[in-house]
N, C-alpha and C positions, 0 to 999 in steps of 0.2 A: 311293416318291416323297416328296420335303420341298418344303414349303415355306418357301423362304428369305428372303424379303422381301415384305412389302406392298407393291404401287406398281402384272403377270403374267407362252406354250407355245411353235419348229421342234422338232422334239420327238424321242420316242424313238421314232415311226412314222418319223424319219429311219434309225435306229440299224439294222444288222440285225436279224433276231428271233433272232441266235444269241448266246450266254454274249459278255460285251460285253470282252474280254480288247484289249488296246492291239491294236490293227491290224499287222498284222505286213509285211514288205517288201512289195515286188510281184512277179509272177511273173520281171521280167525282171532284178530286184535279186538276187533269190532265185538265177538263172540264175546271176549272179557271183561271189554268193556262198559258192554251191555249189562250183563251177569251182576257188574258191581255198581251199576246204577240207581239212585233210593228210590224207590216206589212210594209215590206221596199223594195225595189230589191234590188237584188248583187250588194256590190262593187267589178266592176270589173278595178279599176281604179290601185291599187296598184296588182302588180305580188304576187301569192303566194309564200311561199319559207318555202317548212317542216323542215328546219334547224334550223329556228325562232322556233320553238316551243320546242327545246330540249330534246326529248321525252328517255324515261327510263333513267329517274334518278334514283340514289340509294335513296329507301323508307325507308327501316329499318334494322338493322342486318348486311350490308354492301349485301343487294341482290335489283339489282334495280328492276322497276316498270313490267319487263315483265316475272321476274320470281318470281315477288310476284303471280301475276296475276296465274302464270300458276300452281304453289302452292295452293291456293288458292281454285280455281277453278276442280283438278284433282286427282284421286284415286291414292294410291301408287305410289307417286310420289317420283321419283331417283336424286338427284342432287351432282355434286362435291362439291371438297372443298370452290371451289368459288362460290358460291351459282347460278350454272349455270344448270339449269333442264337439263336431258339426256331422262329419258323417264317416264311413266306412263300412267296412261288411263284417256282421256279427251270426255266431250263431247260438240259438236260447236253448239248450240243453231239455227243459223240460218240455218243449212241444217240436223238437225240432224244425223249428223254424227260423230262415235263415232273413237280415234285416239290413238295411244301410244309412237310415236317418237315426243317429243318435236320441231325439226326441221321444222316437217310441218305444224306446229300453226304459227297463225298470232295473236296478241294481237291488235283485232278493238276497235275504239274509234265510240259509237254511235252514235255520230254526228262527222263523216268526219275532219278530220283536215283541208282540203280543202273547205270544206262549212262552217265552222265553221271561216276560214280566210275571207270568202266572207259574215259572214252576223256579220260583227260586231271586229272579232277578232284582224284586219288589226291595228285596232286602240289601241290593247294594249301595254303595254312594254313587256321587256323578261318575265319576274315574272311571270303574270298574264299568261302568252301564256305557260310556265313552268308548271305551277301548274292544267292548264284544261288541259292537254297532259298527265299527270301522274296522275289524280285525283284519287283516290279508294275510295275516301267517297262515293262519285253519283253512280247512274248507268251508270256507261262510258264505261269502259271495260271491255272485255268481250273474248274468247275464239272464235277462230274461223279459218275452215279450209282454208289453204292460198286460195284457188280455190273460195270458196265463197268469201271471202273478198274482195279479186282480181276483181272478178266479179260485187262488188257494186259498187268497187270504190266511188267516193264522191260525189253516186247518193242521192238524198232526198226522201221520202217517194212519192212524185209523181211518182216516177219513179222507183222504187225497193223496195220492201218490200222482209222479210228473203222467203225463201222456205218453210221453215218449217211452218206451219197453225197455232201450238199452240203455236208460240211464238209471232207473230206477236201484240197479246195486248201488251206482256211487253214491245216489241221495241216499240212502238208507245206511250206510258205510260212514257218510258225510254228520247226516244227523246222530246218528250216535258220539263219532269224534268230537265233535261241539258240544252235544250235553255231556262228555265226560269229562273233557279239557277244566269249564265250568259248572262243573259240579250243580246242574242242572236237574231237576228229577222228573222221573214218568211217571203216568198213567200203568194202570194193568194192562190195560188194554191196547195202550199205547207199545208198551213192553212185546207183548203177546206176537202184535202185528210186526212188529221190528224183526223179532224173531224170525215167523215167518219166510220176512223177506230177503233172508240170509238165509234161508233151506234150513234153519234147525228148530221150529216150532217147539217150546215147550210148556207144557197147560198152565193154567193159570196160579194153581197150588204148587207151583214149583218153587223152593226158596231161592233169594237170587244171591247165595253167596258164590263161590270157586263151584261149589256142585254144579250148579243151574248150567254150566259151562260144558260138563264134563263129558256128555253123549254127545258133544259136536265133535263127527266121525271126520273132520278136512286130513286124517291121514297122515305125515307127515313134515307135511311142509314143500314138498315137492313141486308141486300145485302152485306154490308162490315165485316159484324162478324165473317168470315173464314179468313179473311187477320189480321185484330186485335190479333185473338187465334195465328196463326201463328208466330205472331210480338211477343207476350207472351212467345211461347212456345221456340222461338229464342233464347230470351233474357236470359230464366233461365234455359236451356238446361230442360236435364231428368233424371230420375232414372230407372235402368232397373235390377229387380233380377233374376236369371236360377239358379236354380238347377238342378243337375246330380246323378242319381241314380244307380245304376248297380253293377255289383260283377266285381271286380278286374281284369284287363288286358284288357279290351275291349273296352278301347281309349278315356276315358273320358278328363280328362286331356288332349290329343290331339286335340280332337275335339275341345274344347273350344278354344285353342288356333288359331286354322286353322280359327275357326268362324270369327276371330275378329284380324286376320293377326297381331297379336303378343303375346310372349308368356307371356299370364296373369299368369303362374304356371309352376313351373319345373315338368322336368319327374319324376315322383314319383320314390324311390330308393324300388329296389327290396326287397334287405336284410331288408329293415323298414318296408315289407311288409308281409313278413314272420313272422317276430317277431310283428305283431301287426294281425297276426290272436291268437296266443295265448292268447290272452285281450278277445276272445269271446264278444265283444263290437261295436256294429254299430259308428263310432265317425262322427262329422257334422264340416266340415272345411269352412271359410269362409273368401272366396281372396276378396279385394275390387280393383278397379282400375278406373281411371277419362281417357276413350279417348275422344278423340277432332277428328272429321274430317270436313274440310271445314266449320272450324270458331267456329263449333257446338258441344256442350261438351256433353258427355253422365257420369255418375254416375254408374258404371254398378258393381254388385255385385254376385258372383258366390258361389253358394253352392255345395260343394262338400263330399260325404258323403263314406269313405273310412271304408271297413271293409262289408261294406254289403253285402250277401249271401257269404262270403268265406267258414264258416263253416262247419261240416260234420251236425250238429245241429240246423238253422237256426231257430227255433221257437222264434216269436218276434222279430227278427232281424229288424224288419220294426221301431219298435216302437219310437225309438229316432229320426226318421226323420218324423212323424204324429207327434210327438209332439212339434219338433223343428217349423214345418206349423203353427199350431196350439196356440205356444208360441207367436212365431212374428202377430198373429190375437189379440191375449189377448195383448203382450205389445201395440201397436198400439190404441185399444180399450182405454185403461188404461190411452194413451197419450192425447184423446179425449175428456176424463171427468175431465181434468187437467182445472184450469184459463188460465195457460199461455201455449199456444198451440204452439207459434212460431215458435220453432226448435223442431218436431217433427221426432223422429227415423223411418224411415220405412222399416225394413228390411221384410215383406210379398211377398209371393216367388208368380212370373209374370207365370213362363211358368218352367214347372218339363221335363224333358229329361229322359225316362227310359230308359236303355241301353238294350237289348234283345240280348243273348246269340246263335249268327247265329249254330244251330244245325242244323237246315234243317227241324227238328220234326214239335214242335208247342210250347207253354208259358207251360211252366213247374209250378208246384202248384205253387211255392213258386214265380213268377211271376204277376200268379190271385191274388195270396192275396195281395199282395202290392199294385198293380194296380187301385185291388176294394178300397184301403183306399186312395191311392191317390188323385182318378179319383173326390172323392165327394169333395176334399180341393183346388184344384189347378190345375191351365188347364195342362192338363200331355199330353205329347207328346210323344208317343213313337217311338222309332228306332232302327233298326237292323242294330246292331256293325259291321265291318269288312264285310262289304258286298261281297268286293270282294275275299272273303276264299268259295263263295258259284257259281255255273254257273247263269245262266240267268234264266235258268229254275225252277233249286231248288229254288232263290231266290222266282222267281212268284209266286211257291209252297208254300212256307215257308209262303210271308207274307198274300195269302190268307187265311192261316190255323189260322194267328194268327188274321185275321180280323173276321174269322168265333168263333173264342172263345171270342175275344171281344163282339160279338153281345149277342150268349149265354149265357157269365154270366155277361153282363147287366154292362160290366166295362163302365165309364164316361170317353173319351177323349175329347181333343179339337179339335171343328170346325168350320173350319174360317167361317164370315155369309157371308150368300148369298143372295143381295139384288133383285131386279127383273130388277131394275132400276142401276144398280150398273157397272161401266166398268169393274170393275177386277171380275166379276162374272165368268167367265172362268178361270179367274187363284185361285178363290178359289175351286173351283170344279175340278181342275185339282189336287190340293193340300190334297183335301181329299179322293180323287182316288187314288194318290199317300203313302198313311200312311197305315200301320208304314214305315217309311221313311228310307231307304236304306243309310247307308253312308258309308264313307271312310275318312278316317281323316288322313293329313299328313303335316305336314310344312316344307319339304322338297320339292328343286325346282330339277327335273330329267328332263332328255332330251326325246323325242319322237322321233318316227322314223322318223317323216319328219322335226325333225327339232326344234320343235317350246320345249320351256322350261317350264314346267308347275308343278305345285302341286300333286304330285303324290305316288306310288309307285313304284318301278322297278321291273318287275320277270324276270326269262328267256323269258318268253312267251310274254314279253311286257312292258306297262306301265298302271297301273290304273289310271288313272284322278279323281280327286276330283272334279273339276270343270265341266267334262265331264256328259253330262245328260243321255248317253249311257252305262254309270258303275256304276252310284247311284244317290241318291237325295241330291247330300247334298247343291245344289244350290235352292231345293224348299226350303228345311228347312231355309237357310237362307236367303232366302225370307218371310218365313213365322214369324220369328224369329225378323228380323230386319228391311227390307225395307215395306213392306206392311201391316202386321197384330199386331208390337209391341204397336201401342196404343191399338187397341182390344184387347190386354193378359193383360196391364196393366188396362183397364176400366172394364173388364168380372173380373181382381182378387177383385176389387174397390166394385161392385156392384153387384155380385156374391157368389163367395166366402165368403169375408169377410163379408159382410152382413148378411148371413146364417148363420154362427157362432155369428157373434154380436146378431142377433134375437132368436139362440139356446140359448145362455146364459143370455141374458135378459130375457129370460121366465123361466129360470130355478135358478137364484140366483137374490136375493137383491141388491140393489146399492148398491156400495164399499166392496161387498161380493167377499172374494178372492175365487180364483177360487181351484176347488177339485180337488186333483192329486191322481191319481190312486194308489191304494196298490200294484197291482200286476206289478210294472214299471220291466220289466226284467233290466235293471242295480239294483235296489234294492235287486231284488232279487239274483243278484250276487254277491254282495255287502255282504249281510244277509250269503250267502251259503259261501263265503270266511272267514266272520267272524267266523261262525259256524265251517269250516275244523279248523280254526286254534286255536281256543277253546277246538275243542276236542282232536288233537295235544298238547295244552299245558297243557291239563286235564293229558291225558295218559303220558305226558314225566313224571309229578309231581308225580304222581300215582308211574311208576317205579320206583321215586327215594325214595319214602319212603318206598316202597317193599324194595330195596336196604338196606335203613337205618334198617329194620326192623328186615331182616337178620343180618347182623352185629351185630342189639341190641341183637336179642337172641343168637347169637353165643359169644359175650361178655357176657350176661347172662349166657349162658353154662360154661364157661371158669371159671367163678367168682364159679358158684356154684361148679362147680370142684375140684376151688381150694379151695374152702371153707370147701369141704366135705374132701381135703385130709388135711387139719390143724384141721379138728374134729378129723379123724382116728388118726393124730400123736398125740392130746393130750389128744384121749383116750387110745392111747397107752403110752402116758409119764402118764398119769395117774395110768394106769398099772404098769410100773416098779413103778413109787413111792408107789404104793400101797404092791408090793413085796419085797420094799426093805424097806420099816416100818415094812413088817409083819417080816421078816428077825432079822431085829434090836430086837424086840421083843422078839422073839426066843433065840437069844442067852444071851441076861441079864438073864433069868430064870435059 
């Protein structure tokens, strides 16, 4: 798996689980193609010689044609700087056997380089012999373990068909596309068994123009609308959105990264994490990122909702992340009653991940209540964080306790369906036996005791496996996540979900009536309650300072009448003497 772009999964749980080789005709293509194939015998006139045919040439990138192939075709795949694969996990369609050392692949050509010189090929130039040897457009090549291939050698469908039961239509589907593309010819007998192997057997004296075609009963085409969606779903990949719920440290951010074997989000920094409980604010992050694996692109968008339950306070903490569900139902909505619908945003959350704080206890309040707002918006999965901080037993303990409070207060989880008729009816039933989902999250590769290098953790006492279904789940979940139940998360949010809110609000408002936002939104109200401190802060600073000034004024009032009253006393006292020194004057002129 690469990834290709910052910005994010339909995924390769679309793809089949077999070697991912181009899709070859359909049965009823196959039917006429067959039909018009020349019936010839071998030349066995000219020697074959597999040097003619100059096989792994370099295709693109400077990597030739056997380590496109093996690219291509395999999981986590390792290669040097010469574009030379070392290992990864492959799996060989004809014996279904699955492999990891590159070395012991064989890159088969489904039609035989050796039969392929004998029905036709003898007569080409280099070019032409070049180009069917390397082709990757067709269904040519294909993965496969040297022991098998070895074993076919440059037998024809007379005579060998794969081991494996369910791959046999596509080889036989494959092999004709390739000899008709190439103008290839058969055997009778060759013809006969092909036939067969397509359910329309016709004898041997059958002409092979349009007739020889004409009793294949495949009805009319109906039959073929799973290969079509397919062919669709190929072509324009998928959108895939997860959100992540949980209180702080209990490996969100890891998990996601382990899910999807690279790191879509750094480790979150502690120190930012401290300083953003004092915000008192649930906040709603949102990574995007485009993987690709085996050709196939996914859109995958992760919610990550940091700050939640850190608090000593937690009332309402839920509320930005129901409304953030709720938002992306209304923008979506809103996109729908648009003229021009084309590029529509669809950020509407597929499958919620609650984190569960491994106590050992049971769901703590502040757990139900989330839960219950969750469970009615969005298929909510829950899981119990760090599984392995708990025994085997506590575990058992733990999540019967929390399935027993699930049922009690009536919380809505998701459950994969189960059909009657359905093959994976054991593995969803296995999946919902297994919930809440036990995990362990790490992207770290640690050694084991016997050797083998795996996703782990390390203690004194051992190594916990990720991968291991004897330490946790975290191979159903992603299972349940990605290879088997991602279209049912994204059809149940489609037709579910979003439906119930589009039909709640259609009942409840007018067209083009914007939608009512609550008064009591706890960010408003923190909002409100900060304006409010710092109002009455700058009432009381203002207040003090004209107390201040107030003082001053009347001690400078003091001061003034002071002095005012002692320039009375002086000039009722100069008044005084002038008035004794008039009467004085007076006095003595007599």
């Amino acid at each position: 798996m690469k990834l290709t772009s910052l910005a994010v999964l339909g995924l390769y749980l679309l793809v089949p689980a077999l070697a991912t080789i181009p899709e070859p005709v359909d049965r009823t293509t196959a039917g006429y193609y067959l039909g018009n194939l020349t019936v010839a015998p071998k030349n066995s006139v000219v020697s074959f010689g597999r040097e003619s045919f100059h096989t792994w040439t370099i295709a693109y990138d400077n990597c030739d044609t056997r380590n496109v192939v093996l690219k291509r075709d395999g999981n986590a795949v390792v290669a040097d700087e010469h574009c030379i694969v070392k290992h990864g996990n492959w799996y060989s369609p004809y014996d279904a056997a699955s492999t990891y050392t590159a070395s012991s692949l064989d890159i088969s050509h489904i039609v035989p380089l050796e039969e392929a010189w004998a029905s036709g090929a003898s007569l080409w130039n280099a070019t032409q012999r070049e180009a069917f040897a390397n082709d990757l457009t067709r269904p040519h090549l294909v993965v496969a373990t040297h022991e098998v291939n070895v074993d076919r050698g440059a037998q024809t469908p007379t005579s060998w068909m794969p081991p494996a039961l369910q791959f046999r239509c596509i080889y036989t589907r494959a092999w004709i596309h390739v000899k008709f593309y190439y103008n290839l010819t058969v055997e009778q007998t060759e013809k006969d068994m092909l036939q067969m192997y397509l359910g329309n057997f016709v004898p041997s004296h059958t002409s092979s123009s349009m007739a020889s075609v004409a009793p294949i009963n495949d009805g009319i085409g109906i039959a073929n609308l799973p290969n079509q969606r397919h062919k669709i779903v190929a072509k324009r990949g998928a959108h895939f959105t997860i959100m992540v719920v949980g209180e702080s440290g209990l490996g969100k951010t890891t998990l996601i990264n382990t899910l999807f074997s690279t790191e879509l989000s750094p480790p979150k920094n502690y120190n930012r994490r401290h300083h953003k409980q004092l915000d008192k604010l649930t906040e709603v992050e949102i990574i995007k990122a485009e993987l690709e694996e085996k050709q196939f692109k996914v859109k995958l968008t992760v919610i990550d909702t940091p700050g939640f339950g850190d608090y000593v306070n937690n009332s309402d903490s839920w509320t930005p992340i129901v409304e953030f569900i709720d938002d992306q139902h209304e923008a979506y909505m809103r996109q729908e009653q648009q003229p021009q619908r084309s590029e529509k945003t669809d950020l509407r959350v597929h499958a919620c991940l609650y984190f569960i704080r491994p106590t050992g206890h049971t769901l703590k309040p502040l757990d139900i209540e989330i839960m219950k707002r969750l469970g009615t918006r969005v298929n909510l999965i829950p899981v119990v964080a760090k599984a392995d901080t708990l025994t085997q037993n506590d575990l058992h303990t733990f999540k019967q306790r929390i399935r027993e409070v699930v049922t009690a207060q009536g919380i809505r989880i998701y459950t994969p369906p189960i059909e009657a008729d359905d093959e994976s009816a054991d593995l969803a039933r296995a999946l919902i036996e297994a919930m809440p989902f036990s995990i362990i999250g790490s992207t770290e590769d640690v050694k084991t005791a016997d050797g083998r290098v795996v996703k782990g953790r390390e203690y004194l006492w051992g190594v916990a496996e990720v991968e291991n279904e004897n330490h946790c789940d975290f191979k159903k979940l992603r299972s349940l996540l990605i290879r088997t139940h991602m279209l049912d998360l994204v059809s149940t949010t489609e037709e579910t979900h979003y439906e119930n809110y589009r039909q709640q609000q259609m009942e409840t408002r007018k067209f083009g009536e914007p939608k009512v936002k609550k008064t009591d939104n706890p960010k408003f109200k923190e909002e409100e309650e900060g304006l409010r401190k710092k109002f009455t802060e700058q009432v009381k600073a203002e207040e003090a300072r004209f107390r201040k000034w107030e003082q001053h004024l009347i001690a400078e009032r003091d001061r003034l009448n002071k002095d005012l009253e002692e320039a009375h006393s002086a000039i009722k006292q100069l008044e005084a003497e002038l008035d004794g020194l008039n009467y004085s004057r007076g006095t003595n002129r007599r």
